[in-house]
N, C-alpha and C positions, 0 to 999 in steps of 0.2 A: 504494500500500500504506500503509494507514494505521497510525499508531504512538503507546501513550499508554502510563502506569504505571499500573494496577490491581492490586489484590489478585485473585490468582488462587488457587482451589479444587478441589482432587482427593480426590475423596473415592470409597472404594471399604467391601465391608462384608469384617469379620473371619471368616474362616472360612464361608465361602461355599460352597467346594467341598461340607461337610457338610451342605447345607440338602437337606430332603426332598424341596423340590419347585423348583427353578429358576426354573420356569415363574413360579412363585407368586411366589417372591420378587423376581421381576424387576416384575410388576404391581406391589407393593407399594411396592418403589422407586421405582418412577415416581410414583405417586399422591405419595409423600413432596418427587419432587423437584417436579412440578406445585405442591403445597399453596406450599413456602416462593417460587417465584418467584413465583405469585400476591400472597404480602406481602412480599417482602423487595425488590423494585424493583432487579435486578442489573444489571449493565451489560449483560453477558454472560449469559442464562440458565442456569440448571446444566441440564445433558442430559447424560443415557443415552449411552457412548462404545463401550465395548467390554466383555463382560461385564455384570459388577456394578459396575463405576469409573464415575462421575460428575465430568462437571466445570462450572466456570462464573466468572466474574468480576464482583467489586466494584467500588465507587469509593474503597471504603477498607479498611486492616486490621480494624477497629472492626465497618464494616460485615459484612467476610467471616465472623468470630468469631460474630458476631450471627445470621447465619443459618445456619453452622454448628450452633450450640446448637437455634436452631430442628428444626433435621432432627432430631438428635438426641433432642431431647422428644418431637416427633413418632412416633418411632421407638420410643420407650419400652424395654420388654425386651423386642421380640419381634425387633429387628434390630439386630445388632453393627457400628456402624460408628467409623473412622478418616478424618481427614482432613487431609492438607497444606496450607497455607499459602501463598501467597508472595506480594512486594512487585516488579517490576521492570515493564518495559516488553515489551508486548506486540501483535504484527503480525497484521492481519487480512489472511491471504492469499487467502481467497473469504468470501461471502456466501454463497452456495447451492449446496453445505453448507455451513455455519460453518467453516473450516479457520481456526486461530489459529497461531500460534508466539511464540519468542522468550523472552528471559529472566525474564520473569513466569511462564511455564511451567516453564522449569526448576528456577527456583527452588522450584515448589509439588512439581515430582519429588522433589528432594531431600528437603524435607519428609516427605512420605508415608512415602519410602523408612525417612528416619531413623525414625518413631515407628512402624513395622512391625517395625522391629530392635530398639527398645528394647522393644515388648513383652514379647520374645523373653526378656527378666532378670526375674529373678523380684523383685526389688526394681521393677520398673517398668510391670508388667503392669496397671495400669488406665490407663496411659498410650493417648491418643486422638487427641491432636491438635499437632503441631509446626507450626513457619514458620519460612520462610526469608528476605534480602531478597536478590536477585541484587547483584551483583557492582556500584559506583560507584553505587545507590542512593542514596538518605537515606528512607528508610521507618523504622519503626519498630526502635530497637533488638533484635536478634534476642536476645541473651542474655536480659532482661528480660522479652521477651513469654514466652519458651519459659519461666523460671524461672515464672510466672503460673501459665503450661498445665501446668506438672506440677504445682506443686498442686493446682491447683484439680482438674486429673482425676483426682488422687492423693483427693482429699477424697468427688468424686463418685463413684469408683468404691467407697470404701469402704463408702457410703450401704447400710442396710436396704433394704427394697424398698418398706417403709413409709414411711422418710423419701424415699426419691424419689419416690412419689405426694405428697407434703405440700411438695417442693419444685417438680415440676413446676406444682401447683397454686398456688402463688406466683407462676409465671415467667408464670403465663396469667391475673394479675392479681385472682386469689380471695382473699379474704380470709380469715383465721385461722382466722375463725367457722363460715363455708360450709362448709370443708376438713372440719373436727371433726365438724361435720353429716353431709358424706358418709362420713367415717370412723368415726359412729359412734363417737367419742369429745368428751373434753372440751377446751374452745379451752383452759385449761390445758396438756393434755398436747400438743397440739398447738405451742404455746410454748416446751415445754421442749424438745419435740423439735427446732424450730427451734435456739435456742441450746446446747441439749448434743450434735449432731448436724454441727454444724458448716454449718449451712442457712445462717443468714444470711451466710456468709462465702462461701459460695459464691457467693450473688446479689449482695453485695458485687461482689464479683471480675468477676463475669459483668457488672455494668453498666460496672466502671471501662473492662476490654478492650473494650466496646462503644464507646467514645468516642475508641479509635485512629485516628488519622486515615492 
């Protein structure tokens, strides 16, 4: 039985039960989790578990964060999703099926669990994404990353729907000018939405958590 510390990934979508068609939105998840394993290089591929819940593992918190955001852009506003986090050590008890365990996983339960609940206050509802590190770790300070993730989800969920077209067009390497083009406006206002929208601070944030180790 092999054993190593990964950033482990549980991510499941918000209010699921209400989707029109199940059916559909299970396709759609898949194609989103397919899309990011094809670039994000996981240890562990994210897969389809039970339901709408997804999971999968990294080689690092940085890494996990980074394809987290990935799904997410991907996802756009047509699907609501959450995901937990964690840092600990994790046992491959079969290959075929995949069966995992161990405190890498627990730890990403707790997560999930907690930013499911924190929804739940009305001060904290664009909250999206927590982490955890299990127990005799050294991962990533938990207090730290988690103070990050609520900003920054605090900042993203505030976004117009405009500025999150103008931001995800950023994260997919566009520049100002293309963006404005496609919007139909001017790389001026573009600009400003950048900086009075709080865009740059985002992709700030979003590169620094990318570089967790």
């Amino acid at each position: 039985m092999s054993q190593r510390a990964v950033a482990t990934v549980i991510g499941d979508v918000v209010g699921s039960r209400h989707a029109t068609s199940r059916v559909d939105l299970h396709d759609r998840l898949t194609r989103l989790v397919a899309a990011v394993n094809a670039d994000a290089a996981p240890v562990t591929p994210l897969r389809i578990t039970v339901g709408d819940e997804y999971q999968g593992a990294f080689a690092s918190v940085g890494a996990a964060l980074a394809a987290v955001r990935r799904i997410q852009r991907a996802a756009g506003g047509e699907i609501d999703l959450r995901h937990g986090i964690g840092w600990g050590e994790v046992s491959v008890l079969a290959d075929e099926p995949r069966v995992e365990d161990g405190p890498g996983w627990w730890a990403a339960r707790e997560a999930i669990e907690a930013v499911a609940a924190d929804q739940q206050r009305a001060g904290l509802r664009h909250l999206r994404t927590a982490y955890r590190c299990a127990s005799g770790e050294t991962g990533p300070a938990v207090e730290a990353v988690n103070a990050a993730l609520m900003l920054r989800d605090q900042a993203y969920g505030a976004l117009a729907p405009r500025s999150v077209s103008v931001l995800h067009g950023l994260m997919d390497g566009r520049s100002q000018r293309d963006i404005a083009e496609a919007e139909g406006v001017s790389p001026s206002a573009i600009s400003q939405r950048v900086r009075h929208d709080g865009i740059a601070v985002i992709l700030a944030a979003d590169e620094l958590l990318g570089r967790l180790t």
